[in-house]
N, C-alpha and C positions, 0 to 999 in steps of 0.2 A: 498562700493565696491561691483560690482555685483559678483557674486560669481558663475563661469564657466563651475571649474573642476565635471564631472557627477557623480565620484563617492560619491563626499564631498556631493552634493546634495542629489545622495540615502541614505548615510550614513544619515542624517538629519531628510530626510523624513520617515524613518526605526525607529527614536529612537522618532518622533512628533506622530507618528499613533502607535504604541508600548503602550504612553501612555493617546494616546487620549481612544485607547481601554481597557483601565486597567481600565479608569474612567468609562467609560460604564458599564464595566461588573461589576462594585461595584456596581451598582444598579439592572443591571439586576439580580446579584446573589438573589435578594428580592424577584424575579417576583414570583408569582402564575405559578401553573399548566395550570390551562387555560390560563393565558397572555403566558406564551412559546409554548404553541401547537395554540393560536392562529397566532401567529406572523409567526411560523413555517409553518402554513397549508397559508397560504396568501404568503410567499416567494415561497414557492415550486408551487403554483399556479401560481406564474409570470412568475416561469422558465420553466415552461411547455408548459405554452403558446406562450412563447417564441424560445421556442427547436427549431424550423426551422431556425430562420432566426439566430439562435446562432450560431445553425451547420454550416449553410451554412458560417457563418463570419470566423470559426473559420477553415475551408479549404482552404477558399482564401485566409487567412492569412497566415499559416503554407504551403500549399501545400503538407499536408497530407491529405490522405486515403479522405472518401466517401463523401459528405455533408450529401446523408440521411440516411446514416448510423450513422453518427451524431447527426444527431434528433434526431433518436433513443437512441442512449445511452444519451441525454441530458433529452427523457423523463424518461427513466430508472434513471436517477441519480438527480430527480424531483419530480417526483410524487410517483414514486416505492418505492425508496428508503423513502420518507416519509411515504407513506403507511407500510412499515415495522418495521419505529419506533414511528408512531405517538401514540400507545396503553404503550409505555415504560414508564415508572412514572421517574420522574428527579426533583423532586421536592419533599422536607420535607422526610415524613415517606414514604421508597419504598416499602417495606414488616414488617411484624412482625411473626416469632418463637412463638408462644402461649406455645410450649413443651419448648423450650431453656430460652422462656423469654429473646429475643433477638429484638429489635428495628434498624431496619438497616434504613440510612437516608443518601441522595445525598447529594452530597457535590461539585460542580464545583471548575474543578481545574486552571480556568482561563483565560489569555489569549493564543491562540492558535499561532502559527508560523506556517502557511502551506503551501509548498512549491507547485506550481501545472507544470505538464510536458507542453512538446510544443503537445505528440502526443495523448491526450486526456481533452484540457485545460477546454474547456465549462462544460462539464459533471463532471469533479474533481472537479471546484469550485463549482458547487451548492452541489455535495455531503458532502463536505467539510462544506463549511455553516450549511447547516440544519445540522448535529450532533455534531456542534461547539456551535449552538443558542439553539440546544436542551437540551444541557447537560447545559446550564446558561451558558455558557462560549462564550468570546467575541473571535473574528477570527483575524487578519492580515495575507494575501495575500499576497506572492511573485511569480506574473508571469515566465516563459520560456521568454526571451528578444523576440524570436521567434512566441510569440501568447502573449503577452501583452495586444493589442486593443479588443481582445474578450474576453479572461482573465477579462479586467476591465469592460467591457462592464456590460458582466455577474454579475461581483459583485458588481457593482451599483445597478443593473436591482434590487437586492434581495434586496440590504441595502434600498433602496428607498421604496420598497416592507413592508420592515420590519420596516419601521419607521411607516410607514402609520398606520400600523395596532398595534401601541404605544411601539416598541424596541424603546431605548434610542441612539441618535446618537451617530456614533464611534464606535458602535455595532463591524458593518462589514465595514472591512477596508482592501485597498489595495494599492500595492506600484505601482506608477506612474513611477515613476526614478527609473528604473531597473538596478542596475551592483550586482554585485558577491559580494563584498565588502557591499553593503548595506544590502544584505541578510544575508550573517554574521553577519551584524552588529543585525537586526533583531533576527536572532533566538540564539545570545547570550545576548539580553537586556536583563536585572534584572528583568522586568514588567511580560518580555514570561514565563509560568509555563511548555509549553507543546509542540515540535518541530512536526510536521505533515507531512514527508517527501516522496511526489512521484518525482520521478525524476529520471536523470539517476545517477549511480552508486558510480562516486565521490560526488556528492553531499549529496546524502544517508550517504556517509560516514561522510563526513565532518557535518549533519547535528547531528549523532552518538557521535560527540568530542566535543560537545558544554555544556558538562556537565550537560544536562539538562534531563527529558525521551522524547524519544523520537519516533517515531512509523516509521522504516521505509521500504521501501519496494526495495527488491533486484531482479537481473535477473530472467525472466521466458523462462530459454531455456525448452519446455513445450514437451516432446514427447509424440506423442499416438501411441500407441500397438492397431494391430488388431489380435484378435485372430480366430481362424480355427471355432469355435463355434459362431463369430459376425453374425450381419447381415449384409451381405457385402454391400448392395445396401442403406440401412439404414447409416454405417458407409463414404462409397464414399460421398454422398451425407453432409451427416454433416461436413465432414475435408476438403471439399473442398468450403462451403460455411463458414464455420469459417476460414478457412487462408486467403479468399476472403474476409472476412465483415471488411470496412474500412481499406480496403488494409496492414490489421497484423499487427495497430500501440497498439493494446492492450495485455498488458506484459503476457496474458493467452492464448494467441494464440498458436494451434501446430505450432510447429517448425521441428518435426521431423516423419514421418510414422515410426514405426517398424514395419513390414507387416510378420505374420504368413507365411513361405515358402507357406506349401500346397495352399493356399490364395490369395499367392503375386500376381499373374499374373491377375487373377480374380477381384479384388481390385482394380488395377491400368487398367485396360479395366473401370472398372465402373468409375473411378473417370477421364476417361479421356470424359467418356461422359458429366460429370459435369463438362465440362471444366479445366480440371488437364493436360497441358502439359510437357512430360515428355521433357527436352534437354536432347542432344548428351553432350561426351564430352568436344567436342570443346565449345558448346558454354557454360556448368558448367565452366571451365576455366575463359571465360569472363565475367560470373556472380561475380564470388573470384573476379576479379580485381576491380570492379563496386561496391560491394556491402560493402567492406572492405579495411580499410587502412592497409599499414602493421604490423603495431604493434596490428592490430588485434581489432581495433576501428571500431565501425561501421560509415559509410559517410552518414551523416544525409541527403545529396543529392538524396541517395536512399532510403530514409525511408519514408515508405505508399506510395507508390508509384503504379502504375499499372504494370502489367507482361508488357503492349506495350513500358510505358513508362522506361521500364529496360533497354528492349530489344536494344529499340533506346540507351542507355547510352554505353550500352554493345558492340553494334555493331553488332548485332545477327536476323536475322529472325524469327519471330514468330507467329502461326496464330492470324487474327484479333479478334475469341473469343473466345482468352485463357482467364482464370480467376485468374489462379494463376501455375506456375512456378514450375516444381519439379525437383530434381536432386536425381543420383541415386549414393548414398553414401557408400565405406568400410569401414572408419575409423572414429575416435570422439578424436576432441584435437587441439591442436594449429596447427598442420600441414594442418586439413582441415576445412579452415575458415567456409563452409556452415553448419558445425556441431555445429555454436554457435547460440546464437539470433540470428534473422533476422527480425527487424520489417518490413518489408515488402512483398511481394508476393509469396516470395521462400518458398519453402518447404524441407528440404532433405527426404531421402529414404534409410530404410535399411531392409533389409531379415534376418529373426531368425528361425533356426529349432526347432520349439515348443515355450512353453511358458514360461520354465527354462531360454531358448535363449534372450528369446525378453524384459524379464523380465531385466538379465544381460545388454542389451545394454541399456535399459530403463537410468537403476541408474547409467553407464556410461555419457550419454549425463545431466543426471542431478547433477552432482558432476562437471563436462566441466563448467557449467554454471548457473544452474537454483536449487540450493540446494536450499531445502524447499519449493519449488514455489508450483508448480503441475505440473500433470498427467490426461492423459485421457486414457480411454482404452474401447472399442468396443468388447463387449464378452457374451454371456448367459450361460457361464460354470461358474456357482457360485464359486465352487474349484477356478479358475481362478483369476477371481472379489477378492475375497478376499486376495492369495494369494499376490497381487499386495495392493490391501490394505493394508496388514499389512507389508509389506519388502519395500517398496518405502520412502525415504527422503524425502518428500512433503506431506503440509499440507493440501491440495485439490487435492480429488481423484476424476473425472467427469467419471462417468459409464456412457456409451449411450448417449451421451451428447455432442454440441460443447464447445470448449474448451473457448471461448471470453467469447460466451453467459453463460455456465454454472459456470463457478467458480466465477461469478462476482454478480450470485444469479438472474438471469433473467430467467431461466429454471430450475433450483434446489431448491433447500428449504435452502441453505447456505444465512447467513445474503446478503443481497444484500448491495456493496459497491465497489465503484473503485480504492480501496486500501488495495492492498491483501497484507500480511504478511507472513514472508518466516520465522520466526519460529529463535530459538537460531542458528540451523544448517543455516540457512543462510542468519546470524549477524542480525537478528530484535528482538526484544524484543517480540514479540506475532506472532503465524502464524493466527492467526485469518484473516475473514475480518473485516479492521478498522470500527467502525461504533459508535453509541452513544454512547454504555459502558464502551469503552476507555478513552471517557474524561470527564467522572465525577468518584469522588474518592464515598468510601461508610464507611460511621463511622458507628459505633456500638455502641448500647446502652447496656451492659448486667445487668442483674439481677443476686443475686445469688441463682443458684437451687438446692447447692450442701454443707452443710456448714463445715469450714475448719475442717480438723480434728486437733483433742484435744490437740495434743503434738504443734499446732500453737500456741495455746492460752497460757500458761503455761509459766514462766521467764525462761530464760535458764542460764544454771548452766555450772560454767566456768570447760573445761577441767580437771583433774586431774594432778596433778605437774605443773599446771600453774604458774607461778613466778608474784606474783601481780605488779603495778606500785607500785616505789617510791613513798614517802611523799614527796611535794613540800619544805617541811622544808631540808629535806633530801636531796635534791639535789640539792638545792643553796648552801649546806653545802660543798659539796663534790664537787662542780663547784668555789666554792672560795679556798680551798686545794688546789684545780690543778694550779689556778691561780697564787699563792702563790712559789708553787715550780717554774713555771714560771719565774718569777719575780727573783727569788732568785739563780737562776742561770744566 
């Protein structure tokens, strides 16, 4: 009987590639140093050469954000990203203690379950790969049903890549028959060691209850604070060309200006020359309807999208080179939807008297939404900088810096990876960026440098008024008495 139903199919195809990659990675766990950096430097060489025409697949398919702004983040999450871990040791002995007399030694922890978004699919799956192939651990892929045919494209492109240059097939694997149900079924199979979760929010969760660890990654409602000490023409310039790049489908985009009062006016003239249009209220109004369901979901119809193409959803006029959309905000919370995410061209806007002010609306709008994520902030008052370091819930702080490009390690010195970590505060296991360290375990070898003291070694001497055990003779003796009265009544 052929057999129809889609989910029974994913559900299948989820639990055949589960252990086609468990057999892989039993052999690759043997590989040498050199066979994983070779394998690794020859995939990330495919995906980079390939970054165009990946990007470009992977916007016509989604009808998200930029294509070359796509490129870009495909060579970023290709070549960058491998240049970042290709010097990491993942193989045998990683270091040795000479004072501790400590032998530390990699250890893969298998196979991976990674889940990749609709609004950055290309660039997730090759990051995903290369620090799944580098740690010795084998991958299986579960596309967005939304960016599937780029999604797989990309992860043949590698596997094919990686076999050439001697991975074991099954390596890297990905699901074809996409439902919900198969992906479940995926990242609770017995073979998965390790759940790999970007996506949105229920998914993250459900990938969290699968009993397994699991790395996952929550809202970045992202605000950036300009302070009275920024460089205002430095700062317009960067938050208008990060809520612009790839129309804000990346979770580290500003989401919100908190604009220093003395500043504010100054800020928003500059950012309106870098194409930042501010609407009236009428037309914020029709952006809320457009942009958000009511219970407060975003409508993936307006996500990565252009300011023109909102505009037209909205109903609204707007000039032909806006770049991105701002609205001018008093409140933070369910009441006013533009105060949450927005993956797309919007921006809200709010006014703080000083930097105690702006500071407070800060960890408002990140507590609404974006706990643990990050922050940007635009300032040369060191007092400042800091203070904002150290009192903010988020794990990536970007000083001077856009917020896509920076937290994601393309203009900062933070691991570079497309899976940022929101930290205990906001439910992931690490706020790090995900990257090769995460998925290989580390055993220890110790020596001892220290030898036990003396009261170790010595018999130890029972308690005083210890009551010894009975005589076994003794207590069949007194077990058969009891018996007896037993009996005899």
């Amino acid at each position: 009987m052929t057999v129809t139903d889609k989910d029974l199919l994913s559900i299948q195809e989820a639990r055949q590639k589960a252990l086609q990659a468990y057999e892989a990675q039993q052999i690759w766990a043997n590989a040498t140093q050199e066979q994983v950096d070779r394998v690794c430097a020859a995939m990330a060489d495919a995906a980079y050469n390939a970054a165009e025409r990946l990007g470009r697949m992977a916007a016509e398919e989604t009808g998200f954000g930029v294509p070359e702004h796509k490129r870009l983040k495909n060579e970023f999450a290709s070549r960058h990203v491998w240049e970042s871990i290709k010097n990491i040791k993942t193989v045998g002995i990683i270091n040795h203690d000479t004072q501790k007399k400590i032998y530390e030694i990699a250890w893969p922890m298998g196979v991976v379950a990674a889940l990749v978004p609709s609004t950055n699919p290309t660039s997730t799956v090759m990051n995903k790969i290369l620090i799944s192939v580098k740690a010795r651990d084998a991958i299986v892929l579960a596309p967005h049903p939304f960016a599937s045919q780029c999604s797989i494209a990309t992860a043949n492109l590698m596997a094919a890549a990686a076999v050439e240059a001697g991975a074991p097939e099954g390596l890297i694997n990905v699901l074809t028959n996409i439902t919900l149900p198969g992906t479940q079924e995926l990242m609770g199979h017995k073979r998965v060691a390790v759940i790999l979760a970007t996506g949105g929010g229920d998914m993250v969760r459900v990938a969290h209850s699968m009993g397994k660890p699991a790395y996952g990654v929550g809202p970045g409602n992202v605000p950036v604070y300009v302070d009275r000490s920024a460089d205002l023409e430095k700062a317009a310039k960067y938050i208008v060309s990060s809520k612009a790049f790839d129309h804000s489908v990346i979770c580290a985009t500003e989401q919100a200006v908190v604009a220093d009062r003395p500043i504010a006016d100054r800020l928003a003239h500059l950012m309106e020359a870098e194409g930042a249009y501010f609407v009236d209220g009428r037309q914020a109004d029709a952006l809320r309807q457009v942009l958000f369901h009511p219970n407060g979901a975003i409508n993936a119809a307006a996500t990565g999208k252009s300011p023109q193409y909102l505009a037209a959803m909205a109903g609204i006029r707007i000039p032909r080179q806006a770049r991105i959309l701002v609205a001018r905000l008093n409140e933070v919370g369910r009441d006013e939807p533009l105060s949450r995410e927005k993956l797309t061209t919007v921006l809200g806007w709010y006014e703080a008297e000083g930097w105690e002010a702006g500071c407070e609306r800060c960890i408002e709008l990140i507590r609404f939404g974006g706990r643990g994520h990050s922050l940007m902030i635009h300032a040369r008052d060191e007092k400042v900088i800091m203070a904002f370091g150290l009192e903010k819930p988020v794990f990536r702080i970007g000083v001077n810096t856009m917020g896509t490009l920076g937290a994601i390690g393309l203009t900062t010195g933070v691991m570079p990876s497309l899976t940022l970590g929101s930290g205990g505060i906001g439910g992931s296991i690490t706020g790090d960026n995900v990257t090769v360290y995460h998925l290989f375990n580390v055993k220890r070898m110790a020596f001892e440098i220290t030898p036990p003291p003396a009261a170790a070694l010595r018999p130890g001497r029972a308690p005083t008024g210890a009551v010894n055990a009975p005589d076994p003779q003794q207590l069949a003796e007194i077990v058969e008495e009891v018996v007896r009265e037993i009996l005899g009544k």
